[in-house]
N, C-alpha and C positions, 0 to 999 in steps of 0.2 A: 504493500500500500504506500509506504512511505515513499519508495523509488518510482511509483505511478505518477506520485505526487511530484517529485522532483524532476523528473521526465517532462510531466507537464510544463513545469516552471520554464524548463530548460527550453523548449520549443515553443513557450514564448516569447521570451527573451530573443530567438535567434529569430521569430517573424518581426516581431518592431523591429530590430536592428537591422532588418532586410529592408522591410516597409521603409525606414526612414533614409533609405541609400538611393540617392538618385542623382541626375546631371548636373552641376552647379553650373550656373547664368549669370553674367552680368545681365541686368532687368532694367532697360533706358525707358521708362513708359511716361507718354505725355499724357497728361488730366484730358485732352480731347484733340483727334487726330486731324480737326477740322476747324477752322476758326475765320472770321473775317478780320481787315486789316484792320489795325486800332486796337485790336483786343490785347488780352493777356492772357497767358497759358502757363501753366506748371507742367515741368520736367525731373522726372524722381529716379534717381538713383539707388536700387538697390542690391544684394548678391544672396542666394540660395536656388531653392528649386521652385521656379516657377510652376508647374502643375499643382506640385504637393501643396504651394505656398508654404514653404519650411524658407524661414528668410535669417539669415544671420550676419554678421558685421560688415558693414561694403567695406572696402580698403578703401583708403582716399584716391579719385581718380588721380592720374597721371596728368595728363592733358583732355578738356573740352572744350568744343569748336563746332561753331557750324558753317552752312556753307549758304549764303541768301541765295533769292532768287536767280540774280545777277551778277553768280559767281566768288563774291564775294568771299573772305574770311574771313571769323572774328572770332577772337579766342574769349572762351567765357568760363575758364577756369577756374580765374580767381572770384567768379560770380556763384560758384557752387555753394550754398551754404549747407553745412555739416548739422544733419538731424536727426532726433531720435523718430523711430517707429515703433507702437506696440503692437504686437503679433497678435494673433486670434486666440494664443494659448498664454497671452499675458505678459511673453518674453519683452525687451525692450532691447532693440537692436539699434546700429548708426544706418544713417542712410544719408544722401547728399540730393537737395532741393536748388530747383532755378526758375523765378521767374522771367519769362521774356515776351517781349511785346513784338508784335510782328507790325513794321513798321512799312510792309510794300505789299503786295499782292503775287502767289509767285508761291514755290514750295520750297523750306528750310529743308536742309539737310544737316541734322544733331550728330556729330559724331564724338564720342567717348574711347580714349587711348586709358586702358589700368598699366597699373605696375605688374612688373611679375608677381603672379601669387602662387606660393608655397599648397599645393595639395599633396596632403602624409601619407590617404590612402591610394594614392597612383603613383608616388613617388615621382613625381612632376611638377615644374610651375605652368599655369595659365598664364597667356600674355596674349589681352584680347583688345579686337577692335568693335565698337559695338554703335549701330546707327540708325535711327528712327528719323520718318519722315513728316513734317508738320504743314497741313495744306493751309494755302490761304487764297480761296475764290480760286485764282488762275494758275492751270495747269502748266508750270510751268520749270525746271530743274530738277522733278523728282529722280532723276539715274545720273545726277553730278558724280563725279569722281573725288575721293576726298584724298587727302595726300596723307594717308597711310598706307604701310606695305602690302599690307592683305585685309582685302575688304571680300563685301559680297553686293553686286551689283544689280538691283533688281532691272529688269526685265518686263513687266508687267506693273505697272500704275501699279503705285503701293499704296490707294484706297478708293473709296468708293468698291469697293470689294463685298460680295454676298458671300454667303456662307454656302461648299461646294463649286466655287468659283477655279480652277488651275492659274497657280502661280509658278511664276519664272523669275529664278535671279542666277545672274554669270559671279564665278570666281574670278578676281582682278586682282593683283594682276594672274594670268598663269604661266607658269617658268615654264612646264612642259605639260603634254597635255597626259591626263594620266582617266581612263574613264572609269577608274575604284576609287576616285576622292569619294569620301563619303560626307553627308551632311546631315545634322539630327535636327529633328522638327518638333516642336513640344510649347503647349498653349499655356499660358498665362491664367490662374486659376484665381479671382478676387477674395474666394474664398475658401479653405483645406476642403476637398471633397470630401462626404461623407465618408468613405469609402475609395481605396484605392484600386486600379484594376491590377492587372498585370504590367511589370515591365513593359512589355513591346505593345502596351498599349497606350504608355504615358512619353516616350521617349520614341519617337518613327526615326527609322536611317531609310535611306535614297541615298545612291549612287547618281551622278553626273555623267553627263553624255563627254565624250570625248573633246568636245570643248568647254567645256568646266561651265558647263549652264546644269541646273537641277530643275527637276520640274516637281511638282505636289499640288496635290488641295488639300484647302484649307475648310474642315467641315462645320464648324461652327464657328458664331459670332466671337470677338473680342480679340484680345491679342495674341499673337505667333510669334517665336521667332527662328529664324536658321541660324543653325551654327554649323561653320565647317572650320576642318583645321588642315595644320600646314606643318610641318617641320620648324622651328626656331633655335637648332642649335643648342647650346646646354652653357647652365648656370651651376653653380655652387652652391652649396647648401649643407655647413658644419665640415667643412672643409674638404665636399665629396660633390664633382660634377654630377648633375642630373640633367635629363633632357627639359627644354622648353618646348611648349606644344604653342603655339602661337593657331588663335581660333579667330573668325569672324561672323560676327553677329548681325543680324537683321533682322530687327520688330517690324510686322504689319499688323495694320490693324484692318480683321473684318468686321462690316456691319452686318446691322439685324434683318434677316429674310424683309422685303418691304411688305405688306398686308397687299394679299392677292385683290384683282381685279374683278369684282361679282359681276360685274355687268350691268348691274343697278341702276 
């Protein structure tokens, strides 16, 4: 009875510690993907797993910047202000807030450079590029190029997007072409699902075509992002090279199915 007992415990213990293992994101998410000029919009920086919503410390970014309409660049680094968030389970994490006004008409392009970050259980640092698009009335820059090493460049208008809609975005630059780059796809949860599914239901990989374009859909409303990665060479850590995995990010956001047409 006793070892029944303990069995049980034990195979508890190893499902949470499973349940709670999953892909860690930089999380660039804007308060609203769509804005007229004049307005104001929030930009939230956070780091955990997006599906699960398990959110834990951001590191402070590196460098942020966007790209305006016309081209433009302007670093808005030192505009990040450093905040707390409380989690849904109470925890109190840091996270990094920016207001900004869109002063033209035309679509922002957010990009977020981190620092290398130390992950124990891959024995690896993250070094990622991460970028969301903010629209304003006119269609206008959303596939700027932003002058980081390895991005991910969409392909398909990154909104006004339905839910089931195919989207496409190219890898930029690509050194050679290789058609096993892999890239993981996994949705932005507002709130911890009741209930987790499986692995390969929370976390999608796709393969890229020979020219480092990926294709997917996106089945439900709200945020996405891809992440593909790249080789980065190798850092130190306690006096011991490890590899850097250098990743790029891209947030879209899809909208809400629009109310069908009765005829009425």
């Amino acid at each position: 009875m006793r070892y029944a007992i303990l069995l049980s415990l034990a195979l508890a213990v190893v499902a949470l510690s499973d349940s709670s293992v999953g892909a860690h994101y930089n999380m660039l998410l804007l308060e609203r993907d769509s804005i007229r000029r004049g307005e104001m919009v929030t930009l939230l920086y956070q780091w955990g797993h997006p599906f699960e919503q398990q959110l834990f410390d951001a590191p402070a970014p590196e460098t942020v910047f966007v790209v305006a309409p016309d081209g433009k660049t302007a670093d808005l680094t030192k505009r990040m202000e450093k905040v707390v968030v409380v989690t849904t389970n109470a925890r109190r994490v840091t996270a990094y807030r920016l207001q900004f006004k869109a002063e033209e008409r035309g679509d922002y392009v957010f990009v977020l450079k981190s620092a290398p970050i130390w992950m124990p259980e891959e024995q690896v640092f993250f070094q990622d590029s991460v970028k969301v698009v903010l629209h304003v009335q006119a269609q206008k820059g959303w596939d700027a190029i932003a002058e980081v090493p390895f991005q991910l460049m969409p392909l398909t208008r990154p909104y006004g997007l339905q839910p089931g809609m195919v989207f496409q975005a190219e890898i930029h630059p690509l050194a050679a072409p290789r058609p096993d780059r892999l890239v993981e796809i996994e949705r932005y949860n507002p709130e911890p699902p009741a209930q987790l599914p499986p692995d390969e239901q929370i976390t999608r990989t796709v393969k890229t075509d020979p020219n480092g374009v990926v294709t997917c859909t996106l089945p439900e409303a709200g945020w996405w992002c891809l992440t593909a990665q790249s080789e980065g060479g190798q850092r130190e850590h306690e006096g011991k090279p490890y590899p850097v995995r250098q990743r790029a990010t891209f947030w879209v956001f899809v909208d809400k199915a629009p109310f069908p047409n009765t005829g009425k």
